[in-house]
C-alpha positions in Angstrom: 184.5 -23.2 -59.0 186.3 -25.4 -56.1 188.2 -24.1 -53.8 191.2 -26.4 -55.2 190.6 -24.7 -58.2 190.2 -20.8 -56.8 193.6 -21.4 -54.7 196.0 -22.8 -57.9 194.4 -19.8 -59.4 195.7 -17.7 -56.9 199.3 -18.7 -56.8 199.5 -18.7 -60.5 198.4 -15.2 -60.1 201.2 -14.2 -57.9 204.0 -16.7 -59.8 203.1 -14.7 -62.4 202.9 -11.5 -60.9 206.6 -12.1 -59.6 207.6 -13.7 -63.1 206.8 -10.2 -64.8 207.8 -8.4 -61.8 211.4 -9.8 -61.8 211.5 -9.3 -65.6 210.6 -5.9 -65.5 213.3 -5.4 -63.0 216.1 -6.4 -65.5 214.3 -4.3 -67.9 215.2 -1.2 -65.4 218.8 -2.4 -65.3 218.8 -3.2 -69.4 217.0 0.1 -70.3 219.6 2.6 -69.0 222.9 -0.2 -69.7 222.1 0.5 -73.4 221.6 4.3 -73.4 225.1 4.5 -72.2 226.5 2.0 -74.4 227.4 -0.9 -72.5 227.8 -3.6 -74.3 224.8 -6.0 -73.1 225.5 -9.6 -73.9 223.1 -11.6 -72.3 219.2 -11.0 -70.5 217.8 -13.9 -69.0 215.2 -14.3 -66.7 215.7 -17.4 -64.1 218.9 -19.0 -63.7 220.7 -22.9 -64.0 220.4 -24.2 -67.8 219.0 -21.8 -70.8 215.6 -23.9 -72.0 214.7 -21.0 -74.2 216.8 -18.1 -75.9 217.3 -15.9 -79.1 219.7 -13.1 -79.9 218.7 -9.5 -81.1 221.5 -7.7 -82.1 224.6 -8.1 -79.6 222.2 -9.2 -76.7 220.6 -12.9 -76.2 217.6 -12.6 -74.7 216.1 -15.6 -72.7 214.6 -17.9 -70.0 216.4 -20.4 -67.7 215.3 -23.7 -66.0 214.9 -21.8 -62.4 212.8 -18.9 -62.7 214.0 -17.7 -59.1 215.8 -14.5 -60.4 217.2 -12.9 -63.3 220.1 -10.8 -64.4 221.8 -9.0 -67.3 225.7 -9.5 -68.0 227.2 -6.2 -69.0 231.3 -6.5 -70.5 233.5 -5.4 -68.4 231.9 -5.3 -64.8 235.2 -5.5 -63.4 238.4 -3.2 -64.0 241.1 -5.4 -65.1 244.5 -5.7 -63.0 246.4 -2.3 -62.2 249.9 -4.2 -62.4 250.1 -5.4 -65.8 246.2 -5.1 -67.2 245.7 -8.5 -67.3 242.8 -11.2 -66.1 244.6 -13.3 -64.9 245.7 -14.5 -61.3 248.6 -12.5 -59.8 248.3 -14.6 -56.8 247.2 -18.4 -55.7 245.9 -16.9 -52.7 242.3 -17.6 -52.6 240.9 -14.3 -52.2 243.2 -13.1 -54.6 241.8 -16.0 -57.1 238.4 -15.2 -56.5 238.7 -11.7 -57.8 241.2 -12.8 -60.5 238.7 -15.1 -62.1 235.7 -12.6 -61.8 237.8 -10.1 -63.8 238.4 -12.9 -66.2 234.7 -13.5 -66.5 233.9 -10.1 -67.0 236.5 -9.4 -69.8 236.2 -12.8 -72.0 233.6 -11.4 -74.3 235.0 -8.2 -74.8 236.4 -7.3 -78.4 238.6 -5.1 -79.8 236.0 -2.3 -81.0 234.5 -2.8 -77.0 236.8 -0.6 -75.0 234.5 2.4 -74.3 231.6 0.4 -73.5 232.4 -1.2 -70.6 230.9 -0.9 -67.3 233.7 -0.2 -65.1 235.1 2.8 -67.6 231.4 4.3 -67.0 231.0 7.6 -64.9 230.1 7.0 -61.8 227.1 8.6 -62.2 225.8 6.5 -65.0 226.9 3.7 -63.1 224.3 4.6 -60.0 222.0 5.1 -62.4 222.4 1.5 -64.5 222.4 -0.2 -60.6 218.9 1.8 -59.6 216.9 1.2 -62.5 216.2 -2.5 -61.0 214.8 -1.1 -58.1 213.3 1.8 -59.3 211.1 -0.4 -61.9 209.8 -2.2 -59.0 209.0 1.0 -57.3 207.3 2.1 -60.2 205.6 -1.4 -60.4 204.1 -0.8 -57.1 203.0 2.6 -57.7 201.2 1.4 -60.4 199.5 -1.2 -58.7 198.9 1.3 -55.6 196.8 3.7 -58.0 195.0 0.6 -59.4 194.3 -0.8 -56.1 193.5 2.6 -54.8 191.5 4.1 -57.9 190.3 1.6 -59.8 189.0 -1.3 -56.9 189.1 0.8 -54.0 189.5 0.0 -50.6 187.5 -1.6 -47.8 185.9 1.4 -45.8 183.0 1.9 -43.6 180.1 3.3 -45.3 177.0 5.5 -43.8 175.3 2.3 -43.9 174.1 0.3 -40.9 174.9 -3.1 -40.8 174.2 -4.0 -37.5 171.7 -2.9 -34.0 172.8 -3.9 -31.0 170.1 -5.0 -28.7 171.4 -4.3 -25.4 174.1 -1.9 -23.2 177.0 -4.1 -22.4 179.9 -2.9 -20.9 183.5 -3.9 -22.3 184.0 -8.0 -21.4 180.1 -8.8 -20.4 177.2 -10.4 -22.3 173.8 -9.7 -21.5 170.9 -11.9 -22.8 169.3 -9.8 -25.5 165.6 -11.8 -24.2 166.6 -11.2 -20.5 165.5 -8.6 -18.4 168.9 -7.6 -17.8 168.8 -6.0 -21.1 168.9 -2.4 -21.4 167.9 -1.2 -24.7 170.9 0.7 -26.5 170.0 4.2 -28.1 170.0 2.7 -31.7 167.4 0.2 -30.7 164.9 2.2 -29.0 165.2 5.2 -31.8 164.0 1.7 -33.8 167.3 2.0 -36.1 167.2 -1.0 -38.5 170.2 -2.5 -40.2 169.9 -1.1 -44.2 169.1 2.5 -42.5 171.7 5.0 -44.3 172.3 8.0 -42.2 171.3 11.0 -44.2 171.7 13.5 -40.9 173.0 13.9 -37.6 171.6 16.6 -35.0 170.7 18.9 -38.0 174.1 18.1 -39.9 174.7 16.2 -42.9 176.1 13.2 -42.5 178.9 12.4 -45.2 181.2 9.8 -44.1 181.1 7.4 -40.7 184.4 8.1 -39.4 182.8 11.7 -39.1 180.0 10.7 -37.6 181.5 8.7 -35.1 183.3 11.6 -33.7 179.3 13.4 -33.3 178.3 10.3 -31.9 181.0 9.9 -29.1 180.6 14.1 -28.7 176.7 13.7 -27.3 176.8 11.4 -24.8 173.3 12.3 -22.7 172.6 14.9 -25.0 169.0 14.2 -27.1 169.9 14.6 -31.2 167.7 14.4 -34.3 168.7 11.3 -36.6 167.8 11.0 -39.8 168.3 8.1 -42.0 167.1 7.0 -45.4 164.9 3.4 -45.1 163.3 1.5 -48.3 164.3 5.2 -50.2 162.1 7.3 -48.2 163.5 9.4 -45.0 162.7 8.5 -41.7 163.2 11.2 -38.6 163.5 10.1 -35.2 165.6 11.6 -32.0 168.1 9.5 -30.3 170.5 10.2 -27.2 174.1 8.6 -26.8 175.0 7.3 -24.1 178.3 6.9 -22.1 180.2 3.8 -22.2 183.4 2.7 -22.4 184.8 1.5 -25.4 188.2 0.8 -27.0 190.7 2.8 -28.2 191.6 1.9 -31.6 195.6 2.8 -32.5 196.7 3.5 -35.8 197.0 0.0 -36.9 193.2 -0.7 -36.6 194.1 -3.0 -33.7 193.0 -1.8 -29.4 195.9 0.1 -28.2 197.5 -0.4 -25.2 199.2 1.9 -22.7 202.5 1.7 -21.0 201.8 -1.5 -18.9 200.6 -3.3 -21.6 197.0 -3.0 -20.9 194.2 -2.8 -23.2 192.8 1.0 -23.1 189.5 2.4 -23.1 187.8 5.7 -22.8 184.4 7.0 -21.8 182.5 8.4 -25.0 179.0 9.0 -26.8 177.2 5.5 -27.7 174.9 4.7 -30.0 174.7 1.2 -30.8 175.1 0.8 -34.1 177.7 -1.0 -36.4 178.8 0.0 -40.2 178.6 -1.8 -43.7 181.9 -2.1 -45.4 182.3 -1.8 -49.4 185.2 -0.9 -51.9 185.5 3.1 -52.3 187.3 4.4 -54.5 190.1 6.6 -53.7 191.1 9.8 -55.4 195.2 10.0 -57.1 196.4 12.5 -53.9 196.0 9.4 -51.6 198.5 6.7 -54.1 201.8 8.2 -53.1 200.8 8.2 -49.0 200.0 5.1 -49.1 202.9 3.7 -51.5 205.1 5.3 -48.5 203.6 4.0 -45.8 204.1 0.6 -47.5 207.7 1.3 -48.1 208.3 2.3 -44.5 206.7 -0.8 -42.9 209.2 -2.7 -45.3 212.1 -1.2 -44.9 211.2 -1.2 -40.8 211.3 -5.2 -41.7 214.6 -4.9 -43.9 216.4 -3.1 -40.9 215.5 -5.6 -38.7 215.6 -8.4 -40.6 218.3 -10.5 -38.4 216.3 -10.2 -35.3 213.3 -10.8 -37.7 214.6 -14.3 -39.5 215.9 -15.3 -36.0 212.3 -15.3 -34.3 210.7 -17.1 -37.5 213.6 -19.9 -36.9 212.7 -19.7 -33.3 208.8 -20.2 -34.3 209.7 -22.7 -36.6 211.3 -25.1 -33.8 209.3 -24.8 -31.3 205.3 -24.4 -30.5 205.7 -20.5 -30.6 203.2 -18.5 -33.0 204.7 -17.1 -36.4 204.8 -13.2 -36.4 202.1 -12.2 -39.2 204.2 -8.8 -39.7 207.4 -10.9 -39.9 209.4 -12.2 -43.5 208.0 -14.8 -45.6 209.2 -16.9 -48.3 207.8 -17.0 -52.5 206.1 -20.0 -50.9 204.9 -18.0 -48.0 203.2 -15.6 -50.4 202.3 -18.4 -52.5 199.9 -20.0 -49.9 198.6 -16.1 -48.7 197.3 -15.5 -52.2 196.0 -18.9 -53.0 194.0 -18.6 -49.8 192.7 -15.4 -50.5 191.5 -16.6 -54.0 189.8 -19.2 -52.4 187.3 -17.4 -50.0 184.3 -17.8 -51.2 182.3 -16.1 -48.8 184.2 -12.9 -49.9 183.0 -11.2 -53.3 185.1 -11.3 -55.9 186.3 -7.6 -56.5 187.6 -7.6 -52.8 190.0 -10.8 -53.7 190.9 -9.7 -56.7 192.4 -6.3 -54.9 193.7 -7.8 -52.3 196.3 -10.0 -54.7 196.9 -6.7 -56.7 197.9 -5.2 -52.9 199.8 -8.2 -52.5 202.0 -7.9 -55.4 202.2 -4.3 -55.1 203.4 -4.6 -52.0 206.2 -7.5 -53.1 207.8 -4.8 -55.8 208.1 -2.6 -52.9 209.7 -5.6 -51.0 212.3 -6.0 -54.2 212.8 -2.4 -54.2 214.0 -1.9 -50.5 215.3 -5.0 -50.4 217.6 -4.6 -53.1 219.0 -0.9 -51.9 220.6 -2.9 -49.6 224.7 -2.0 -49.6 225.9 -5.5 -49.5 226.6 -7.6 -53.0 225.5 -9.2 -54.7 222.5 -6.7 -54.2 222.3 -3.8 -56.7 222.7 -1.5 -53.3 226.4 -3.0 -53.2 227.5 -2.2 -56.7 225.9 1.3 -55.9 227.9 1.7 -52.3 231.1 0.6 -54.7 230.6 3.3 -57.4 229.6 5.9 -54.1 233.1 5.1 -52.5 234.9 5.1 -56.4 233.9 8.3 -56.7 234.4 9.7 -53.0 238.3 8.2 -53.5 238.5 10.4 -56.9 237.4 13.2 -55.4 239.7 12.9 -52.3 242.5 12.3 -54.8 242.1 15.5 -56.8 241.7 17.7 -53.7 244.7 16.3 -53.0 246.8 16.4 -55.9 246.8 13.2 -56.6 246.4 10.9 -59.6 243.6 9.8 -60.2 243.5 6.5 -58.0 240.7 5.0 -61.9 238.2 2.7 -61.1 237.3 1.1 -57.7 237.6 -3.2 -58.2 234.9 -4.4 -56.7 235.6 -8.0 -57.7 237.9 -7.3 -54.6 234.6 -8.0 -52.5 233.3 -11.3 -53.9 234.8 -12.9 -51.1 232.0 -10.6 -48.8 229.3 -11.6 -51.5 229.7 -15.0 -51.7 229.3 -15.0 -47.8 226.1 -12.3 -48.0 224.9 -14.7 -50.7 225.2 -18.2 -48.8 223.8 -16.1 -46.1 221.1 -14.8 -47.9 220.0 -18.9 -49.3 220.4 -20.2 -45.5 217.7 -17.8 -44.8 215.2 -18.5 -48.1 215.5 -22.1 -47.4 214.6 -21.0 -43.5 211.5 -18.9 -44.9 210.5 -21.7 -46.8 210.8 -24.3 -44.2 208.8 -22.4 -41.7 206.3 -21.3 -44.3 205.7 -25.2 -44.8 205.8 -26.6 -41.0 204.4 -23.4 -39.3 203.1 -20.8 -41.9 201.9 -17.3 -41.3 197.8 -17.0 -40.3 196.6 -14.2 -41.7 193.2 -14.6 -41.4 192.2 -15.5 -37.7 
């Protein structure tokens, strides 16, 4: 299969991955809507003109010509006017208006057998609730495709395995010429360690995993050790003595840490000369949660800084400056990632196939945080309004006061229409950088 071929097959993948993803999201908001009652009128997925839609009971269920989003319209979002208990303006002032005519909106459909199922009559409670269940599908979403990632592929770890020999001792920034006589055999190659050789033993202990071993090897620097490793399925003995060099020190990122100054560290251990195979191992269920957390917390480390974040992709995106790998990216962005992965041939299949599952697992985590975010039109808003509704109740009945009813939070569409052009400005950003000056990921 081409290359063309393997990368359209990768970003159908993910379109559909965040098709199903976004759907499912709905699902979380729809679900708990219609244990408490709310009349649901519509669920669409995507947005601009209906192409496709049918009605089950009181709820029209259906897709839209920009599948970018989706949402659910529940009656009665929107408390009607204190004054008079009307929906209609009070005021020509604009803010005023705006509000007016979302309350109007949200109390059009609503009939005469309808006034106990509206949203804004809800508990607050239920009304948290209704507003999480988006979010917490797509953490569930990603859970799930953490323990199939995790258990099912696997992931990429060293293995007991020798991959490679190095010839020579070089130290950190030198090349020696392995046919020179400037070379100085390394431990592993005058033992006569081959790459294929599978470490069975290490100075009398059993050798279960290379991380361990590592740690033996960078203990017994100058000190002779029996070796034993496994060659064509028959064991092979032989004695080898580390010696000591200096070699990075690897932070918890995988990458060379450095110290205060900004220089690359390095410490004196135990060296052998030897390098390790990679393959998929799978992991057991206690190590899906870690990992699904450490996920979250890189992306909500993003989501915190976003502003400075967007700000130094426009900045890349002007000028000749690198894009930050760990930085935002747009549905295009993550587009061209997975259709790139899909097409490296020269990795095996099961690899590529787990990194896209890792990739969408980590975009519901993305949705997730994202959307706890206590600004609308995010569902974090409508749960900061239903928090301060009930904060003001409770204030009120300590009090002695009457009950102050439901919080209007159409009285805030003025802040999300701004958080909302805000939040296009910076897709159409993410997208234009992602086309002009896209992320490299791979070298």
């Amino acid at each position: 299969m081409s290359p063309v071929v393997l990368f359209i097959l990768g970003v159908v993948f993910v379109v559909i991955g965040i098709a199903v993803s976004i759907a499912l999201h709905e699902v979380g908001h729809l679900v708990p809507a219609k244990l408490f009652k709310v009349r649901v009128t519509k669920y669409m997925i995507g947005f601009g003109p209906t192409i496709w839609s049918r009605r089950r009971g009181e709820t029209e269920y259906g897709f839209k010509a920009i599948p970018l989003g989706g949402f659910v319209s529940m009656i009665g979002m929107y408390p009607p006017n204190k004054t008079d208990g009307s929906v209609r303006p009070s005021s020509t002032g604009m803010f005023q208006s705006l509000a007016a005519d979302a309350r109007s909106l949200a109390h059009e459909e609503i009939g005469p057998d309808d006034g106990n199922r509206v949203f804004y009559r809800l508990p607050v409670w239920k009304k948290i609730i209704i507003m999480l269940g988006g979010p917490a599908m797509n953490l569930l979403i990603g859970v799930a495709l953490t323990a199939v990632l995790l258990m099912g592929f696997g992931v990429s770890a060293s293995t007991t395995t020798i991959a490679d020999v190095s010839k020579c001792q070089v130290k950190a920034g030198e090349t020696v010429d392995p046919n020179s006589a400037d070379c100085k055999p390394t431990p592993a190659a005058a033992a006569g360690l081959k790459p294929g050789d599978r470490i069975t033993s290490f100075d009398g202990k059993a050798v279960t995993n290379w991380e361990e071993l590592t740690g033996w090897i960078r203990a017994s620097a100058g000190k002779q050790v029996s070796i034993t490793v496994e060659r064509d399925g028959a064991p092979v003995a032989t004695t080898v003595t580390p010696v000591l060099s200096s070699r990075p020190v690897v932070g918890e990122d995988g990458r060379q840490a450095k110290d205060a100054d900004g220089k690359l560290r390095y410490q004196d251990v135990g060296f052998l000369g030897i390098g390790a195979q990679t393959a998929l191992m799978q992991q057991p269920a206690s190590a899906v949660l870690p990992l699904a957390g450490e996920n979250i917390k890189q992306i909500a480390g993003v989501v915190v800084n976003l502003p400075a974040r967007v700000a130094g992709v426009a900045q890349a995106a002007f000028s000749e400056e690198p894009r930050d790998p760990n930085g935002p990216i747009s549905v295009v962005g993550v587009g061209r990632v997975a259709g790139e992965v899909a097409a490296m041939e020269q990795v095996p299949l099961q690899s590529r196939l787990a990194a896209l599952v890792g990739l969408l697992a980590g975009l519901n985590f993305a949705l997730a945080v994202f959307n706890l975010v206590p600004l609308l039109p995010l569902d974090g808003g409508h749960v900061a309004g239903a928090l301060y509704e009930g904060a003001r109740r409770q204030i009120a009945r300590l009090l002695g006061r009457p009950d102050p009813g439901a919080f209007d939070i159409a009285k805030l569409l003025p802040v999300t229409y701004v958080v909302a052009a805000l939040l296009m400005g910076m897709g159409a950003l993410l997208i234009y950088a992602d086309i002009v000056k896209p992320v490299n990921l791979f070298g």
